[in-house]
LODRENTI-874192 format. One line per 5 residues: for each residue x negated, z negated, y negated of C-alpha. Coordinates in pm, 1 decimal. Each point is the difference from the previous one (the first is absolute). Layout:
N
X,Z,Y  ...
//
This chain:
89
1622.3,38.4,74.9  -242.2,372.0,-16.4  -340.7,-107.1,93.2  -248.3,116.9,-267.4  -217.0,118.3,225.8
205.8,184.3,328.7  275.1,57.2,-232.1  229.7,-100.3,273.9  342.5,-222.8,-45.5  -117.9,-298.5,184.1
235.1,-356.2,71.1  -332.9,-241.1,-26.2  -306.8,45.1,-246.7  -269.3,-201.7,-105.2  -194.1,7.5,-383.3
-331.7,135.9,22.7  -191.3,-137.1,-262.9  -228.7,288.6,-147.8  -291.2,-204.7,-101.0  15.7,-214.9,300.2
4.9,-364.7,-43.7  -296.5,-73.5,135.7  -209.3,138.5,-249.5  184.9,-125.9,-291.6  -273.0,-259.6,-101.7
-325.2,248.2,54.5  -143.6,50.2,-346.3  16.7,373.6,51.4  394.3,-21.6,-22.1  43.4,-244.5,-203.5
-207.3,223.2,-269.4  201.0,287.7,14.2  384.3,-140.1,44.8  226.7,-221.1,-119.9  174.2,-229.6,212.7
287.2,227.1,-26.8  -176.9,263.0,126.0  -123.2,-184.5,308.4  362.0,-136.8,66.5  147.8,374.6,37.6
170.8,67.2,339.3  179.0,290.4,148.6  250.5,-24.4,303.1  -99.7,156.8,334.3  162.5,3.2,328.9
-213.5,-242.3,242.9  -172.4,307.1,198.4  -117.8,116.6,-304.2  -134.1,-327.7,-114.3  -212.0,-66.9,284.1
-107.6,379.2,35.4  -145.2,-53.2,-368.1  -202.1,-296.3,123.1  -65.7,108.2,363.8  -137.3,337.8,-184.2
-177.9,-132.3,-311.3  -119.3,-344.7,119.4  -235.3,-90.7,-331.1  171.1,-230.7,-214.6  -194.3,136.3,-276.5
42.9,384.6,36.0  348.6,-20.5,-6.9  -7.7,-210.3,-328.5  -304.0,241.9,-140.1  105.8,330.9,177.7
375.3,41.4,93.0  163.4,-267.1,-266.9  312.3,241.5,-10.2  263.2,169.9,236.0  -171.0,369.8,-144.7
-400.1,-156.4,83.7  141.8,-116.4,369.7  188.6,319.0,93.9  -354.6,223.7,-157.2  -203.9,-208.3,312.8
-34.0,247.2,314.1  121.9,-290.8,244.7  269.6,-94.9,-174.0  119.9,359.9,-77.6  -31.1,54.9,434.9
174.7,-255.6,26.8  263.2,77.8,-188.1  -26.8,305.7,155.3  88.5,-136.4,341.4  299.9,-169.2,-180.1
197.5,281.2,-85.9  -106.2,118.5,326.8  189.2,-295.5,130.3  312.4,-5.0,-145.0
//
């Protein structure tokens, strides 16, 4: 499976949920998208996973701010850190 976000062939990924689920039942959410909208996932490897939370740690801004693969790789920590990954590899 290509992550969405590294772009790199990975064996295990995980579903990030764009409009995390925590914030599925604030009124500000629930006003502007369906339930199918909320649902949406994308697979990324595990590193990236945790680098999105580790990096962007409100709940909120990454339902409000980066609720796509394009918003998350526009945020300057997320774009150094994927950086560092193609350093990496």
């Amino acid at each position: 499976m290509i992550c969405s976000l590294c772009e790199f062939d990975c064996e295990r990924y995980t579903e990030h949920h764009l409009i995390p689920k925590t914030v599925h039942s604030n009124k500000w959410f629930k006003k502007r998208y369906t339930r199918e909208q909320m649902s949406e996932t994308t697979p990324v490897c595990r590193e990236c996973h945790h680098a999105i939370h580790d990096l962007i740690p409100s709940e909120k801004d990454l339902g409000r701010k980066y609720n796509s693969i394009q918003d998350l790789k526009s945020n300057a920590k997320i774009k150094k850190y994927l950086k560092w990954m193609k350093r990496k590899s």
